[in-house]
DRENDO-1510 file (C-alpha; in Angstrom, 1 decimal, always signed):
<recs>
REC; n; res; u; v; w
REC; 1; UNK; +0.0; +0.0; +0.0 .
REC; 2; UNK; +3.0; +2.5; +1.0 .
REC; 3; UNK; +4.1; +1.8; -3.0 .
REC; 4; UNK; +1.2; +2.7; -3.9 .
REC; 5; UNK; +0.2; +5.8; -2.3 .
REC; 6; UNK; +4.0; +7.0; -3.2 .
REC; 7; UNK; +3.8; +6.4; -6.6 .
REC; 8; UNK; +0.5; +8.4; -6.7 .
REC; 9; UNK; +1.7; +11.9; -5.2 .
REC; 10; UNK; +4.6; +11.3; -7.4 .
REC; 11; UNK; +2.9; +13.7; -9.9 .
REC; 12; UNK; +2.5; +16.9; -7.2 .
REC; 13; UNK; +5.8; +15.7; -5.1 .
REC; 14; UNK; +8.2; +18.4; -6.8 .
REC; 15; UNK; +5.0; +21.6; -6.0 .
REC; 16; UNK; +5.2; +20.2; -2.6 .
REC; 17; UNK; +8.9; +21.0; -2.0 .
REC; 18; UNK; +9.2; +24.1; -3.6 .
REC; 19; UNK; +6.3; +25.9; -3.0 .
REC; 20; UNK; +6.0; +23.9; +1.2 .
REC; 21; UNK; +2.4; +22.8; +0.9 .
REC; 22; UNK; +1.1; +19.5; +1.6 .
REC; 23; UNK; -1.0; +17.4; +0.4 .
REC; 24; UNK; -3.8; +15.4; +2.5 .
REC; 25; UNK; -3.7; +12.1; +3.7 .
REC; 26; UNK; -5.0; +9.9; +0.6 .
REC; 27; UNK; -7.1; +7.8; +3.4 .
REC; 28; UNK; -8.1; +4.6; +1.7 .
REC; 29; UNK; -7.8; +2.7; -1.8 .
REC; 30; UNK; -11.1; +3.4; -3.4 .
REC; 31; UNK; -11.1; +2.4; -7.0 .
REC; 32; UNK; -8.5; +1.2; -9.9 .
REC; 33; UNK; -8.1; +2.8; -12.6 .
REC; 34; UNK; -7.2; +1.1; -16.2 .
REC; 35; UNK; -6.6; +4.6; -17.8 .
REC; 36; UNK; -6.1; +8.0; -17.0 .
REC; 37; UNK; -9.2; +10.8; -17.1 .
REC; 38; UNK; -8.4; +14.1; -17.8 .
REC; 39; UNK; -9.7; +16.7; -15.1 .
REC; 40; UNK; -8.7; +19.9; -16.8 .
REC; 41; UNK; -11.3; +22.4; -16.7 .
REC; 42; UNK; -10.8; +24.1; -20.5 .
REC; 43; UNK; -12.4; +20.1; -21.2 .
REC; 44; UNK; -14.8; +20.0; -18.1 .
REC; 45; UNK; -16.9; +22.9; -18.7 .
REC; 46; UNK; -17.1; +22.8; -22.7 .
REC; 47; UNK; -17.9; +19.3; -23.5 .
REC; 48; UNK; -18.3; +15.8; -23.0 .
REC; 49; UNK; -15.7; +13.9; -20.1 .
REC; 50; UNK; -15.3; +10.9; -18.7 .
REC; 51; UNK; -15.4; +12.3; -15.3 .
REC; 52; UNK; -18.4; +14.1; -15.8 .
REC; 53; UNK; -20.0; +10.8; -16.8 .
REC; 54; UNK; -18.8; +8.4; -14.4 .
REC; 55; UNK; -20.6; +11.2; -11.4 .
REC; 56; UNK; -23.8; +11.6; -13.2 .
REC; 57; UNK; -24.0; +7.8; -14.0 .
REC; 58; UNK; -23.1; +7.9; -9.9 .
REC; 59; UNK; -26.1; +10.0; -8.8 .
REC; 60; UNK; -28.5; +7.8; -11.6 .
REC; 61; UNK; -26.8; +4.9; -9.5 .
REC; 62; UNK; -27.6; +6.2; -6.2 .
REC; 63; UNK; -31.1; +6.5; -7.2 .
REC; 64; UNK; -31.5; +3.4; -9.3 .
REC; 65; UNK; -29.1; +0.9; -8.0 .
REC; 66; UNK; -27.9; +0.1; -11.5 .
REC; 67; UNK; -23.8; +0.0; -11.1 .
REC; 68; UNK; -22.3; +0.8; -14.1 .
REC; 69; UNK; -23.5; +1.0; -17.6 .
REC; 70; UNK; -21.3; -2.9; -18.2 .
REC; 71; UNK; -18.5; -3.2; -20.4 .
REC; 72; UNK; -20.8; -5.2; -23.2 .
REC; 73; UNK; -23.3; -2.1; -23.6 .
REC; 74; UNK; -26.2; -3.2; -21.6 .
REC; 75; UNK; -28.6; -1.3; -20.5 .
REC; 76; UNK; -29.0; -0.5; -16.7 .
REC; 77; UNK; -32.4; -1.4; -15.6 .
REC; 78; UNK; -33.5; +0.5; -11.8 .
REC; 79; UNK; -33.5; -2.1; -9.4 .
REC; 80; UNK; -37.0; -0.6; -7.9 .
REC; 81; UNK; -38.6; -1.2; -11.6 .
REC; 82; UNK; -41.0; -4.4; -10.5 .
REC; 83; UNK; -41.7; -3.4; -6.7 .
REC; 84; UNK; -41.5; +0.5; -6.6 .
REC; 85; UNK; -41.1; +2.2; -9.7 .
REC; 86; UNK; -42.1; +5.9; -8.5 .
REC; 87; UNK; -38.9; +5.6; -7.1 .
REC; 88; UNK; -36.9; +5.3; -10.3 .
REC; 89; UNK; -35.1; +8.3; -12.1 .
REC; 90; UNK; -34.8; +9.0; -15.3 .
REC; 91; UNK; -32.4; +11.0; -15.8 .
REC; 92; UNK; -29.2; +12.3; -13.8 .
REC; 93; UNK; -27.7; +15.7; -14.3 .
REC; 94; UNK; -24.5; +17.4; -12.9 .
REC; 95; UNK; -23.2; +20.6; -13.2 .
REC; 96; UNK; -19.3; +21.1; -14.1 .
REC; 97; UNK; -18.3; +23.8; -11.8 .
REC; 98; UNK; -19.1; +21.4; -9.1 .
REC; 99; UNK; -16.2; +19.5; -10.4 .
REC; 100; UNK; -12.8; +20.7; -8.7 .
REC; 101; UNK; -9.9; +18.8; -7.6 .
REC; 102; UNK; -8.0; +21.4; -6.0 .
REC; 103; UNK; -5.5; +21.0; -3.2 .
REC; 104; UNK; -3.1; +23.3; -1.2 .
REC; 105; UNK; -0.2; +22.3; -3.9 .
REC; 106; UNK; -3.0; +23.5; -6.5 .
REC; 107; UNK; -4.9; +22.1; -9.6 .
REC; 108; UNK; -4.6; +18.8; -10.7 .
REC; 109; UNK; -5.0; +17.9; -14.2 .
REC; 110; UNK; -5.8; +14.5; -14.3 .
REC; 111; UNK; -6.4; +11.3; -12.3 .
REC; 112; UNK; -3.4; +8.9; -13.2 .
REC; 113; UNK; -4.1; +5.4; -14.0 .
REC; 114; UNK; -3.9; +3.2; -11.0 .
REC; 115; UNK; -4.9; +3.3; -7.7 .
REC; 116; UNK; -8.0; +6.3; -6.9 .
REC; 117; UNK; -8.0; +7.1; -2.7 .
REC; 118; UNK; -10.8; +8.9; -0.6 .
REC; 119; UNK; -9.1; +12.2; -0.9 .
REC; 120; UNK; -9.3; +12.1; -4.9 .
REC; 121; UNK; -13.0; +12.2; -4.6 .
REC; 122; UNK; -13.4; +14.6; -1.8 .
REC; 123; UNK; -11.5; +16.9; -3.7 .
REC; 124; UNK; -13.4; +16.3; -6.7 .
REC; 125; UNK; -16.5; +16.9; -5.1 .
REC; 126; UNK; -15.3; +19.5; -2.2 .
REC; 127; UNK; -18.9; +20.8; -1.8 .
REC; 128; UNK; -20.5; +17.3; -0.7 .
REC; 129; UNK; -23.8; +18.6; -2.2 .
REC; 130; UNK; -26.6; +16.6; -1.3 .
REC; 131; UNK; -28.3; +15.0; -3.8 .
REC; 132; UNK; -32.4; +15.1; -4.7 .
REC; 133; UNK; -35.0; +14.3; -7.3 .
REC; 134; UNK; -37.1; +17.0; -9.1 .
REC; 135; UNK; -39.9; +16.7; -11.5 .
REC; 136; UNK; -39.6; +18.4; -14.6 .
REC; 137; UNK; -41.5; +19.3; -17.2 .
REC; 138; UNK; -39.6; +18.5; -21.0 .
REC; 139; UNK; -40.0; +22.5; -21.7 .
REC; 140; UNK; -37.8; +22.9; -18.5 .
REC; 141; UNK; -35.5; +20.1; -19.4 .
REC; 142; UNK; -34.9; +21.4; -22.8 .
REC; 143; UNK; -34.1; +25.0; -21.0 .
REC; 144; UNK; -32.3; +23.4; -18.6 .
REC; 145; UNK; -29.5; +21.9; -21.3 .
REC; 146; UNK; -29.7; +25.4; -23.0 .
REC; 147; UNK; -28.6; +27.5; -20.1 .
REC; 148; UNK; -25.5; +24.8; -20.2 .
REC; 149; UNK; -24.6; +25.9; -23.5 .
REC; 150; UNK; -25.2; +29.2; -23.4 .
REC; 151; UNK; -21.4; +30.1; -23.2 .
REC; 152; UNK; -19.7; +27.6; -25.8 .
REC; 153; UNK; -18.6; +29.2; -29.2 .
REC; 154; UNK; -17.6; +32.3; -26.8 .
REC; 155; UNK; -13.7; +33.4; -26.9 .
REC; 156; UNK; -11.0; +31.8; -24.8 .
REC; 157; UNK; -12.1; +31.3; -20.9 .
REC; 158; UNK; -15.4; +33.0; -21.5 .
REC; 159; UNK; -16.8; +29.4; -22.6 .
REC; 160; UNK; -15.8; +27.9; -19.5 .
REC; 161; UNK; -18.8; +28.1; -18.1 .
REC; 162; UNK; -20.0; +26.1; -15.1 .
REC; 163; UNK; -23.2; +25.4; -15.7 .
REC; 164; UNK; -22.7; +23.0; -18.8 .
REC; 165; UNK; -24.4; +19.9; -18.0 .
REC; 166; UNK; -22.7; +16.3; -17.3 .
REC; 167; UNK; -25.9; +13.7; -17.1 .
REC; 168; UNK; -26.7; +10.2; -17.2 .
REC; 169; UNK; -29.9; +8.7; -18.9 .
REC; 170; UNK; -30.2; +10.6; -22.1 .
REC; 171; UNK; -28.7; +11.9; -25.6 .
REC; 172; UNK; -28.9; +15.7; -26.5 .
REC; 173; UNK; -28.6; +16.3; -29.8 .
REC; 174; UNK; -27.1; +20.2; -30.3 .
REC; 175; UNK; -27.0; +22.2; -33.1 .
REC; 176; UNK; -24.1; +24.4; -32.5 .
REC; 177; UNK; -24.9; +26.9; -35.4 .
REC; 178; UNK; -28.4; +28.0; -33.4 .
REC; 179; UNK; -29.3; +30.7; -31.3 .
REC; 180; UNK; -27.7; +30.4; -28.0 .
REC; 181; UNK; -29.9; +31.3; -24.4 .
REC; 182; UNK; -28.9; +35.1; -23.1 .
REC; 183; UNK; -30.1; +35.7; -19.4 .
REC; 184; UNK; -29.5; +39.1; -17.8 .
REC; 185; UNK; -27.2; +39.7; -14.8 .
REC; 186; UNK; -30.3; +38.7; -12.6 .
REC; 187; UNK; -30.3; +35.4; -14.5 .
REC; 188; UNK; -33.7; +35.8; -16.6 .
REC; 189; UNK; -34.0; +35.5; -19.6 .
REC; 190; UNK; -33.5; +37.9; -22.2 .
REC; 191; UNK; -36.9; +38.8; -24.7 .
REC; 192; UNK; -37.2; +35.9; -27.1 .
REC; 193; UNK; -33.5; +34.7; -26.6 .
REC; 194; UNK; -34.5; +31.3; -24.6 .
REC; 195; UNK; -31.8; +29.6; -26.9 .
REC; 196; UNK; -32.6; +27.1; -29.8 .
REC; 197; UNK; -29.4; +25.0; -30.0 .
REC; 198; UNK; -30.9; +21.4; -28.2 .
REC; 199; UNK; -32.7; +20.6; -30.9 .
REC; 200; UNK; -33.6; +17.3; -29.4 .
REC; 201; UNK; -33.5; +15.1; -26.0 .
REC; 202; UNK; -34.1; +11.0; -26.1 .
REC; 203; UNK; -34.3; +9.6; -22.8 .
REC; 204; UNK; -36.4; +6.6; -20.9 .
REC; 205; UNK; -39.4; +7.9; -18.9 .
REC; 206; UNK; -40.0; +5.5; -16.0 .
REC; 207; UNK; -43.5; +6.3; -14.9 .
REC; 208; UNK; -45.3; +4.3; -12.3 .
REC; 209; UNK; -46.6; +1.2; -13.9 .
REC; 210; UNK; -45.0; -2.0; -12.1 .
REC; 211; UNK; -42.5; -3.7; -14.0 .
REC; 212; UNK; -43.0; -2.2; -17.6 .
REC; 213; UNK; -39.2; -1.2; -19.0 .
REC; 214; UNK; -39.1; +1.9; -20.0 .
REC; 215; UNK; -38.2; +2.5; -23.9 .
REC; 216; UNK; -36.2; +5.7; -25.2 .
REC; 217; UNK; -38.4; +8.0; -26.7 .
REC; 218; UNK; -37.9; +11.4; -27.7 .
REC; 219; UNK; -38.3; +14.2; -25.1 .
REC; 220; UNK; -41.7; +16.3; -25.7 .
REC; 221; UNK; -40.4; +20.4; -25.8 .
REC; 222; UNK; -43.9; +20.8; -23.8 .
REC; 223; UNK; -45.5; +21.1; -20.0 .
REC; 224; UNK; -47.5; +18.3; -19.6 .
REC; 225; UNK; -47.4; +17.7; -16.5 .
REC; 226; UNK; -48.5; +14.0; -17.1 .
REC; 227; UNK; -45.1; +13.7; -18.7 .
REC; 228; UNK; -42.7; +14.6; -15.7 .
REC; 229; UNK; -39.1; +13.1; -15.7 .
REC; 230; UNK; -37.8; +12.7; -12.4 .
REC; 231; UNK; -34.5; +14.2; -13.0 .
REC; 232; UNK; -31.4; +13.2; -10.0 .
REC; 233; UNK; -29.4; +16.3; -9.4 .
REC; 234; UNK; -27.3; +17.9; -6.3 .
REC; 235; UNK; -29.1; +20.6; -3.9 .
REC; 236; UNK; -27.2; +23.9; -5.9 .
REC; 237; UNK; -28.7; +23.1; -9.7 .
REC; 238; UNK; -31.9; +21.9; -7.4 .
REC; 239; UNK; -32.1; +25.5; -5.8 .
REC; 240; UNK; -31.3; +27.4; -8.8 .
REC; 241; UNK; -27.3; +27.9; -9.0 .
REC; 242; UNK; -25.7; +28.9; -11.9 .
REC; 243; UNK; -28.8; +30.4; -13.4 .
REC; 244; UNK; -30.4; +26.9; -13.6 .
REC; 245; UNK; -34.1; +29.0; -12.8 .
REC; 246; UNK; -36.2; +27.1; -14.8 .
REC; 247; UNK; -37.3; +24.6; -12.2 .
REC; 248; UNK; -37.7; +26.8; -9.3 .
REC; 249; UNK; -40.6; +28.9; -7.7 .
REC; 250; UNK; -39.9; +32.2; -6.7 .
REC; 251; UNK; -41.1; +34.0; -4.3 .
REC; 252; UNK; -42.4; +38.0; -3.7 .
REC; 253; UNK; -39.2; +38.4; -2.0 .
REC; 254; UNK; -37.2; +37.1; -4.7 .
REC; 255; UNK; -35.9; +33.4; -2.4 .
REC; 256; UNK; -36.0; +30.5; -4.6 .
REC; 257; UNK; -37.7; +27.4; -3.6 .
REC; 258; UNK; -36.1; +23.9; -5.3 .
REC; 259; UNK; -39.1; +21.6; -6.5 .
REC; 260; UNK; -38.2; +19.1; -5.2 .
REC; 261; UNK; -40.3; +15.6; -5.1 .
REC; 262; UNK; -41.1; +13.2; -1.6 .
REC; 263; UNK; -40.3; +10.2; -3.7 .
REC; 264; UNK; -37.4; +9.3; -4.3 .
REC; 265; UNK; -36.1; +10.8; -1.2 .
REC; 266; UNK; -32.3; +11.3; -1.4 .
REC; 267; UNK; -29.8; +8.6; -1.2 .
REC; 268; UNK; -27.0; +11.7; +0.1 .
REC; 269; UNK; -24.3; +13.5; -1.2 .
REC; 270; UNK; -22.5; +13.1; -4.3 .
REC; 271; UNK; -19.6; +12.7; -3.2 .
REC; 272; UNK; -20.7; +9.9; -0.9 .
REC; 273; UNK; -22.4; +8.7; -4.0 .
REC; 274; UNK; -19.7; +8.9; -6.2 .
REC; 275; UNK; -16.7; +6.9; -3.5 .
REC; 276; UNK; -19.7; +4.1; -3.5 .
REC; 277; UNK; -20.2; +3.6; -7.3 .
REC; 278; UNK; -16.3; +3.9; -8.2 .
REC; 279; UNK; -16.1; +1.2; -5.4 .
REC; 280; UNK; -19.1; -1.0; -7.1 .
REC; 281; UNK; -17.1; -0.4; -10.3 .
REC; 282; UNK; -13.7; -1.6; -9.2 .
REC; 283; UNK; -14.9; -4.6; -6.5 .
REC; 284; UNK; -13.4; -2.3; -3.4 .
REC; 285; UNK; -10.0; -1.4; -5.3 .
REC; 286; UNK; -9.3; -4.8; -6.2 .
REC; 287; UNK; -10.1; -4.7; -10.3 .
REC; 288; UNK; -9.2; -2.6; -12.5 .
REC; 289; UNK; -12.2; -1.1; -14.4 .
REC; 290; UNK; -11.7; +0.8; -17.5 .
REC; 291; UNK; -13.7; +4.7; -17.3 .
REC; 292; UNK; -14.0; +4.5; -21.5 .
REC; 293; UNK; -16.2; +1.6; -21.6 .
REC; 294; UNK; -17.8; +2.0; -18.0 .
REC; 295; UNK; -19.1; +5.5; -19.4 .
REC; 296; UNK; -20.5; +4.5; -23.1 .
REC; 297; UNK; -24.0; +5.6; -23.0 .
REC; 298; UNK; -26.1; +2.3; -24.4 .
REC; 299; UNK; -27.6; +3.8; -27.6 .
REC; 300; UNK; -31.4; +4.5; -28.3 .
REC; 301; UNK; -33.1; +1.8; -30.7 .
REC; 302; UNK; -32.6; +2.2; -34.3 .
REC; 303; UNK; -35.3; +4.7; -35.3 .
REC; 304; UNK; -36.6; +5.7; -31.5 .
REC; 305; UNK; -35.1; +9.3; -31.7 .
REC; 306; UNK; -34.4; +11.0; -35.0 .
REC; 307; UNK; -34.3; +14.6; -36.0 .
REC; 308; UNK; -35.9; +15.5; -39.2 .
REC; 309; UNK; -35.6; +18.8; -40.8 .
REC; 310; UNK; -38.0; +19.8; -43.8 .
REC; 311; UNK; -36.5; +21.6; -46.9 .
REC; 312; UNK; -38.0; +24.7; -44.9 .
REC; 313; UNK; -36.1; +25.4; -42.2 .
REC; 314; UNK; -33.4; +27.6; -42.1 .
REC; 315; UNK; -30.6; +25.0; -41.3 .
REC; 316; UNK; -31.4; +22.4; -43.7 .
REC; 317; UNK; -29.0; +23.6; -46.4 .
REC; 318; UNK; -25.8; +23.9; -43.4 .
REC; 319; UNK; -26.5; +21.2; -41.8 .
REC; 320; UNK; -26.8; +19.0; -45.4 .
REC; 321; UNK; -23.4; +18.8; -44.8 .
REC; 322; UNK; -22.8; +17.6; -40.9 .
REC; 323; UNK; -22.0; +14.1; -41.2 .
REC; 324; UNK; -24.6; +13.3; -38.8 .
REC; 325; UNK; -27.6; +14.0; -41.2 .
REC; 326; UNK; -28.6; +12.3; -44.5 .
REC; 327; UNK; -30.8; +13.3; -46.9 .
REC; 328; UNK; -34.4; +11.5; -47.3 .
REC; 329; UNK; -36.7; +12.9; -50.0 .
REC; 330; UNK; -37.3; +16.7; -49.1 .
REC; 331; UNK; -35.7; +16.3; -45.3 .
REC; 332; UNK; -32.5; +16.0; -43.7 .
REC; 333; UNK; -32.9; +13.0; -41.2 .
REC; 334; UNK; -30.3; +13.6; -38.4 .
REC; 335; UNK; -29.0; +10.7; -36.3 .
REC; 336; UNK; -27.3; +10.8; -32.4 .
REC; 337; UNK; -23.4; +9.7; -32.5 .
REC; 338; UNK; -23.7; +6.2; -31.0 .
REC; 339; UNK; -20.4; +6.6; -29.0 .
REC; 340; UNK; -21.3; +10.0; -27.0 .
REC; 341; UNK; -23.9; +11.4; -24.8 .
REC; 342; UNK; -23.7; +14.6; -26.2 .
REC; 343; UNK; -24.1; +14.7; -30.5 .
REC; 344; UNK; -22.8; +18.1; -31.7 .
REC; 345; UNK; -24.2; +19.2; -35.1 .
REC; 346; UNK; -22.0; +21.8; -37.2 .
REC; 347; UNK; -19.3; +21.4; -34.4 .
REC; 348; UNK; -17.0; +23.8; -35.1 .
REC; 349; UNK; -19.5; +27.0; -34.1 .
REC; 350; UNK; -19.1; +25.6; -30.7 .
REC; 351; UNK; -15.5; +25.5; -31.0 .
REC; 352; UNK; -13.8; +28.2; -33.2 .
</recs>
């Protein structure tokens, strides 16, 4: 063990004797890692990463005792499904300024491959936010995944927003080349700029009907409210932060009030969340569990959730050329990337 935890300050040994800080005491083995995950914040906060997967898959975990998504692709079904399925989520959502690692010897920019220890995830998640489930309309969910956006395409560290969304339990399709949301310094929403770049959400809906799996469907831009998804997130996007205002109440005198449901109550923090599902992942620190494959999103069936553009609209000719959408007839018919959570249409608007 002495090996071990040696060879993992190794990385932030030299800050430590010039600069005289010190580093925590890593407490114990958690998890093993097969590969290394990048932590650096330029990725974090403007697009897909591992590490952002592997916490929301550990908040939809917490909720849905599901461990892991398997290495062969399968989809995880909510253990609660034929007993209790009002207490199933659908979908898990995490916010990447909640994502840190930071120490007294400063930043780190990436968890090594090998062993993970208790103080890697307390300084991932320093805030120890509780997590809860809210119920959501799709409108909100579709604003919700807007306000994450909003800053990407921006110059330099003006697109590190964050508020951009990590999640577990859906696809979001995004067309980069769309109007982006624009909230005033109070945080609402600018005349007619509520942001039209999520063009489309697929996700499984649980409901309440006793052992009926749920299939993915596409995401209805609407308020019914006998289409809520129960959606897993921590207490700060639950109350608001980071502009997230779309699934609060306010008040006369302006305090925001999280709707938050009765059931499913919460299973605690994420950080406590997340040390328990990297354990479940690794069998206590004894395996090795490669984050890649751990964190590939099961894909929706063939056909469940398409996008489909008539000759009318005022992206078909642009996006006639994204690889992700093929012509059929008079429409463009565009299709999520199997291999990522997140399918970016005309790409580079996001990322000039």
């Amino acid at each position: 063990m002495r090996l071990l935890i040696m060879a993992h300050l190794l990385c932030i040994t030299a800050c430590a004797e010039e600069q005289g800080c010190k580093e925590p005491d890593p407490g114990a083995l958690v998890a093993r890692l097969a590969s290394p995950i990048t932590l650096r914040k330029a990725v974090l906060r403007t697009r897909e990463a591992i590490i952002g997967n592997l916490v929301a898959d550990s908040v939809y975990n917490a909720f849905n005792g599901s461990p892991g998504l398997g290495e062969t692709g399968a989809q995880p079904r909510c253990k609660h499904l034929d007993t209790q399925p009002h207490r199933c989520i659908d979908i898990a959502i995490t916010n990447a300024g909640g994502l840190r690692s930071e120490s007294a010897c400063g930043e780190r920019s990436e968890w090594r491959e090998g062993p993970l220890f208790d103080s890697d995830v307390t300084q991932l998640l320093p805030f120890a936010n509780a997590i809860v489930a809210i119920g959501v309309t799709g409108r909100q969910l579709y604003e919700a995944y807007e306000q994450g956006l909003s800053l990407l395409g921006q110059p330099g560290r003006f697109a590190y927003g964050g508020g951009f969304l990590h999640s577990s339990g859906a696809q979001v399709m995004i067309d980069c080349g769309a109007q982006p949301r624009v909230v005033d310094e109070d945080g609402k929403v600018r005349s007619g700029q509520v942001g039209t770049r999520v063009v489309m959400i697929c996700s499984r809906r649980h409901g309440d009907q006793v052992g009926q799996a749920p299939a993915w469907e596409e995401v209805r831009r609407d308020d019914d409210e006998q289409r809520i998804y129960k959606v897993g997130v921590n207490s700060f996007l639950a109350g608001g932060g980071d502009g997230f205002r779309m699934w609060v109440n306010e008040s006369a005198d302006g305090t925001l009030v999280a709707q938050t449901l009765v059931e499913p109550a919460s299973p605690g923090t994420d950080q406590g969340s997340m040390h328990q599902y990297l354990g479940e992942l690794s069998n206590g620190g004894n395996d090795e569990f490669d984050p890649i494959a751990r964190t590939r999103l099961p894909s929706a069936e063939e056909g469940a959730c398409v996008w489909r553009l008539d000759s009318s609209h005022a992206a078909f000719a642009a996006l006639g050329q994204d690889p992700h959408c093929t012509p059929s007839g008079n429409q463009l018919v565009c299709h999520f990337d199997p291999s990522s959570r997140l399918t970016f249409l005309r790409r580079n608007l996001c990322y000039p």
